[in-house]
C-alpha positions in Angstrom: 0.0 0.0 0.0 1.4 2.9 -1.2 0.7 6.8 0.4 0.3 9.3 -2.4 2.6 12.6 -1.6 1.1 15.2 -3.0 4.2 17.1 -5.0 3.6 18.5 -8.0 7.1 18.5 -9.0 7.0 14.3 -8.7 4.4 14.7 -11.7 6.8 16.6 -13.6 9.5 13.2 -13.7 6.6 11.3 -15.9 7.7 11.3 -19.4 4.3 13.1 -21.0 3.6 14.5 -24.2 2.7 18.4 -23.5 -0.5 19.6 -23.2 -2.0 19.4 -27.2 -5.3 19.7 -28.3 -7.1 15.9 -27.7 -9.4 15.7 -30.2 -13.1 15.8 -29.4 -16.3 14.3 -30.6 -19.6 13.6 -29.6 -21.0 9.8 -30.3 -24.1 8.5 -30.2 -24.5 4.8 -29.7 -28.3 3.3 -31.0 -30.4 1.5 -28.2 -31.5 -1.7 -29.1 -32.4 -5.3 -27.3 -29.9 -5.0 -25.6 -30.3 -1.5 -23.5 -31.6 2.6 -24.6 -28.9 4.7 -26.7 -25.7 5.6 -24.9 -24.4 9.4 -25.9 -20.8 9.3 -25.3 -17.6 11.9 -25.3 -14.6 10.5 -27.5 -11.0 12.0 -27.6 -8.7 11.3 -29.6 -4.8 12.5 -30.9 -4.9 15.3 -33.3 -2.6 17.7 -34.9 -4.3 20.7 -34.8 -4.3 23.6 -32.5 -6.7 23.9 -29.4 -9.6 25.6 -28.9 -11.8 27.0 -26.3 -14.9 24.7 -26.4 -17.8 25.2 -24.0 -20.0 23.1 -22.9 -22.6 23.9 -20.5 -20.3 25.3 -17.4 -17.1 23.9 -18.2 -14.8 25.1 -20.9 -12.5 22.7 -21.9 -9.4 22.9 -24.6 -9.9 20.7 -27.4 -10.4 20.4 -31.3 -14.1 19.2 -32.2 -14.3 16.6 -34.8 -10.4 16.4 -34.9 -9.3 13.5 -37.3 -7.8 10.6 -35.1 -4.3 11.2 -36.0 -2.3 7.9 -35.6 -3.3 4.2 -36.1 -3.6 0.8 -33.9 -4.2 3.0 -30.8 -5.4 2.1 -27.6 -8.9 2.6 -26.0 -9.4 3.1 -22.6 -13.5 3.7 -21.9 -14.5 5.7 -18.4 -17.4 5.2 -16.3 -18.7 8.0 -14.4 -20.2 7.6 -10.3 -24.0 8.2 -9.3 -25.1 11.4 -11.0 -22.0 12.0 -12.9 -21.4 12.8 -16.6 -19.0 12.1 -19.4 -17.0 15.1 -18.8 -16.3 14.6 -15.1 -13.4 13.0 -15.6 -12.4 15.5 -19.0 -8.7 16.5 -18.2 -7.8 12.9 -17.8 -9.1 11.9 -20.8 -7.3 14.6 -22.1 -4.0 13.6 -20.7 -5.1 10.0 -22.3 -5.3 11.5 -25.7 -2.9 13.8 -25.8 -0.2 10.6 -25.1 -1.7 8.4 -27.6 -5.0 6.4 -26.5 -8.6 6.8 -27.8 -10.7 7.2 -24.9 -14.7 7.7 -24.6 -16.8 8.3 -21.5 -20.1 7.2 -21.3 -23.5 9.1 -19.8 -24.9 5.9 -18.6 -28.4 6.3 -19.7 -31.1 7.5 -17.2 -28.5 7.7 -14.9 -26.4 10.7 -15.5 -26.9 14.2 -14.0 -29.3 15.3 -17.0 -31.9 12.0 -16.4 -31.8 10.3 -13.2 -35.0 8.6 -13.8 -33.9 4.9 -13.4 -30.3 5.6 -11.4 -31.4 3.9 -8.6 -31.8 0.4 -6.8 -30.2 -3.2 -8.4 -31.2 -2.6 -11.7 -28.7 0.2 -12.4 -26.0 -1.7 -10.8 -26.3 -4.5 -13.4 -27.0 -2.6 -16.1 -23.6 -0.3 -16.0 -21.5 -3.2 -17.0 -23.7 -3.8 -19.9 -23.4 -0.4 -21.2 -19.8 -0.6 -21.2 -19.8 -3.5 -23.1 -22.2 -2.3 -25.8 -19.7 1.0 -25.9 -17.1 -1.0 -26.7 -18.6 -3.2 -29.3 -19.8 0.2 -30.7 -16.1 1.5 -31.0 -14.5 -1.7 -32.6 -17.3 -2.4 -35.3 -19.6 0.2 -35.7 -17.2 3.2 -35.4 -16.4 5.1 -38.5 -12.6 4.5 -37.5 -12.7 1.7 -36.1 -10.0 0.4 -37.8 -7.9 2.5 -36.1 -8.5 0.9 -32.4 -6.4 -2.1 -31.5 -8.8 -4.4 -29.7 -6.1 -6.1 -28.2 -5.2 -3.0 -25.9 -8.5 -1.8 -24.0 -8.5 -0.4 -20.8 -11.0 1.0 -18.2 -11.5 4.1 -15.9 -14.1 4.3 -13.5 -15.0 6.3 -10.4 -17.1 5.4 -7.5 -19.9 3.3 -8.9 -18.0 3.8 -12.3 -15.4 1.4 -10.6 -18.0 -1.0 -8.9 -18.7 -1.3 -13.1 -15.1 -1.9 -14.0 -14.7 -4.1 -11.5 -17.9 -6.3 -12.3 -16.7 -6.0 -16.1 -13.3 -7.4 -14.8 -14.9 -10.6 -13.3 -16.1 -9.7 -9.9 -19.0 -11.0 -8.3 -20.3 -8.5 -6.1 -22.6 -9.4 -2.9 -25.5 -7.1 -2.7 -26.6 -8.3 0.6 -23.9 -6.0 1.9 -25.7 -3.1 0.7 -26.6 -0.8 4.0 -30.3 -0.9 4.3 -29.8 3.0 4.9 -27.0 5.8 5.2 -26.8 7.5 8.6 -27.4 10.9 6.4 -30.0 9.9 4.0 -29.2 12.7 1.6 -25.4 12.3 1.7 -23.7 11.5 -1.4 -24.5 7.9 -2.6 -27.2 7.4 0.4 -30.0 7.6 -1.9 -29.2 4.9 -4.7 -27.8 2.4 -1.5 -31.2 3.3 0.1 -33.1 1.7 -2.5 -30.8 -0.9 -3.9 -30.4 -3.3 -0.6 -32.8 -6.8 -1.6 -34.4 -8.4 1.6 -31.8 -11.3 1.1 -29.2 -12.4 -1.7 -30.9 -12.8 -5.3 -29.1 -14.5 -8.0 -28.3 -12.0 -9.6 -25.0 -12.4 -10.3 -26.0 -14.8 -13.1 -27.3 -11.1 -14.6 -24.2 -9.5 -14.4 -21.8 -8.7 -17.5 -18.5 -9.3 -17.4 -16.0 -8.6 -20.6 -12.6 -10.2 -21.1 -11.8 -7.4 -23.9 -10.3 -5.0 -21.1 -7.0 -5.6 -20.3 -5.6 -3.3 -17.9 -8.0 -1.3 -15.4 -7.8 2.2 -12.9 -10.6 2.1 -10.4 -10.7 5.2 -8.1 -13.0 5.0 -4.8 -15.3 2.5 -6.0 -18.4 1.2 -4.6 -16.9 -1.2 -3.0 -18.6 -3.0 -0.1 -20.1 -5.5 -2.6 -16.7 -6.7 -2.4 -15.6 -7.5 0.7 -14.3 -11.6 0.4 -11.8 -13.1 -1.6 -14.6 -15.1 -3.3 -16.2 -12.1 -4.4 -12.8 -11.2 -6.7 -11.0 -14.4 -7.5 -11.3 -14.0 -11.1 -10.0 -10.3 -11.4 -6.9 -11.5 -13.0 -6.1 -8.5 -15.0 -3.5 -5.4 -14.2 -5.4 -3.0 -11.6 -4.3 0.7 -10.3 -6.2 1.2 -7.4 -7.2 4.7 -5.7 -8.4 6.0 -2.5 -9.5 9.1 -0.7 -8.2 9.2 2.9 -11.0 10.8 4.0 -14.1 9.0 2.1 -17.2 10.1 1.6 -19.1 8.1 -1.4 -22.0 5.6 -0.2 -20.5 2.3 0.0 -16.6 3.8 -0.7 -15.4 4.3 2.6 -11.6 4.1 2.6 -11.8 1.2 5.3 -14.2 -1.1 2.2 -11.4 0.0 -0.9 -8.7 -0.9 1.6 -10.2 -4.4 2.0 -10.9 -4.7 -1.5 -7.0 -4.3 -1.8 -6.6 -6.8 0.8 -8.5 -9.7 -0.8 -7.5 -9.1 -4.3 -6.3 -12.2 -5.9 -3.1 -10.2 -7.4 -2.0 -7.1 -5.2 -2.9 -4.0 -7.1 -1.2 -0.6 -7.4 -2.9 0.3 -4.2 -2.2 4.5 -3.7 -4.4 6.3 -0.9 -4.4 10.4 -1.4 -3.8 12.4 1.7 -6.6 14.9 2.6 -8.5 13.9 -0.3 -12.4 13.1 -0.2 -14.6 11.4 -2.7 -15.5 13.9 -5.2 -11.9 15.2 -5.4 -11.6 13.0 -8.4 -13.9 14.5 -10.2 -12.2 17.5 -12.8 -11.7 20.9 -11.4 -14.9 23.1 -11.6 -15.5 26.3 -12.8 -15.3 29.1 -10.4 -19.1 29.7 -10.7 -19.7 26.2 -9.2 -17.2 26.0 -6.5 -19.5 25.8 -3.5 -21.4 23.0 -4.7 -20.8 19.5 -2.9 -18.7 18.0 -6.0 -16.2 20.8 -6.0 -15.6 20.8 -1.8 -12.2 19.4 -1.0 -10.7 19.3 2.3 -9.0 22.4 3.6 -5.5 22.8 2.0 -6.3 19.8 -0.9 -4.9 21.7 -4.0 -7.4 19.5 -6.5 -5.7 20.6 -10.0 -2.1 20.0 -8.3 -3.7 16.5 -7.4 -4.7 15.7 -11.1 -1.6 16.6 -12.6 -0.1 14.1 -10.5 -2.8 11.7 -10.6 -3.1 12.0 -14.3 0.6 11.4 -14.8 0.7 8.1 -13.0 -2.6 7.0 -14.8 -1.2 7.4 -18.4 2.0 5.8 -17.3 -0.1 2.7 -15.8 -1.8 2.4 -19.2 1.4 2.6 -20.9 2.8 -0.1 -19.2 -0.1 -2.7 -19.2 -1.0 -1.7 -22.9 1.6 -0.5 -24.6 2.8 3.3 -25.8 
């Protein structure tokens, strides 16, 4: 278990391409038998010169329908937490692109920030996985460049109930008996959907779930995690994992003490790093100054976030370079 020092000057020693202009495009993946239409974020290398592009409150430097620029690239999907949105995690995407990887982020449908309508109890948490796996079938047949993707390097990102997904996708068998029957704060972060998700006793439901041998190398950051709490539940995660954990907490059903034991009864010990000072949403991208004092953009006091995702996105390209190739 390694303790993340927060020095912005150790993210400087990671060899990284410099800040470019990731190309960016909007998909739209059709709904069919197997789940609604998925709208997705994909960047991509590209040669030309950034822009300012905004998009709701965030303004974010990219070039819009940028020609992928290489061939045989990587792909590395995210997964956003409860309530989130494909751009949550934008500047790491960024960094993705900008060293060489396609990457796409999902709005997981009716359970983003825009439709909530069906984000909460067991349902959601088995169909995340699936929606994953119809993204990537999407991106290496249906894709106008698909041809460029090598499906024999794809990775995964997820956050908080993104990582519960990446997890699942990866071969674990989560127990949702575990869920809490209620949060002490019902209207904390992450109470709500753990509120309604808890069955009265274990379903088989795990014969529902989706998992996907495609991915190859994963980065989980404070997942929903106490679904995962025996080494049963994770025996057949055999694939290269980067692990991440606020010290402070703060998600439902991510405390840091259920990600440590995650670590702990992994089959293969992951690259466990825990960030001093740092709670829950501090993964999330920096906000716009207009939205600081809502509850994703609080950090601790003294937690420099963006000095945080330099850093963190540094060590989360080089992971991927390692486990997939350059």
């Amino acid at each position: 278990m390694t303790r993340l020092r927060l020095v912005l000057a150790a993210a400087l020693s990671f060899t990284m391409s410099p800040a470019q202009a990731a190309g960016l495009k909007f998909l739209h993946i059709p709904g069919g038998q197997d789940g609604p239409a998925i709208d997705a974020a994909m960047w991509s290398p590209c040669t030309k010169a950034p822009e300012d592009v905004n998009i709701r409150a965030l303004t974010v430097p990219a070039s819009l329908d940028c020609p992928i620029a290489a061939e045989r690239l990587p792909l590395v999907i995210i997964s956003h937490g409860y309530g989130g949105w494909y751009l949550g995690h934008h500047d790491t995407a960024e960094a993705l692109a900008d060293s060489g990887f396609v990457v796409v982020a999902v709005n997981h449908p009716h359970a983003n920030y825009a439709d909530m309508s069906r984000a909460n109890g067991l349902g959601a948490l088995i169909r995340r996985p699936v929606d994953i796996k119809r993204t990537i079938d999407f991106m290496l047949t249906d894709l106008p460049d698909s041809a460029k993707i090598d499906p024999q390097r794809i990775g995964f990102y997820g956050f908080s109930q993104g990582g519960y997904t990446g997890l699942v996708l990866a071969g674990a068998n989560p127990d949702f008996s575990k869920l809490p029957p209620r949060c002490a704060a019902p209207k904390a972060v992450g109470c709500p959907q753990l509120n309604q998700a808890r069955p009265p006793q274990q379903p088989p439901l795990t014969q529902m779930l989706t998992h996907d041998r495609r991915i190859r190398a994963m980065v989980v950051a404070d997942p929903l995690s106490i679904v995962f709490r025996t080494k049963d539940s994770v025996k057949d995660v055999a694939i290269p994992l980067q692990l991440w954990a606020s010290e402070l907490g703060g998600g439902g059903g991510a405390s840091p003490e259920d990600v440590a034991t995650l670590a702990r009864v992994m089959p293969q010990k992951p690259d466990f790093r825990i960030v001093p000072n740092a709670v829950h949403m501090s993964f999330l991208t920096m906000c716009p100054k207009t939205q600081l004092s809502s509850e994703a953009c609080i950090d601790a006091p003294g937690f420099d976030r963006a000095a945080f995702h330099s850093e963190f996105n540094a060590e989360v390209v080089a992971f991927f370079q390692r486990n997939l190739g350059k």
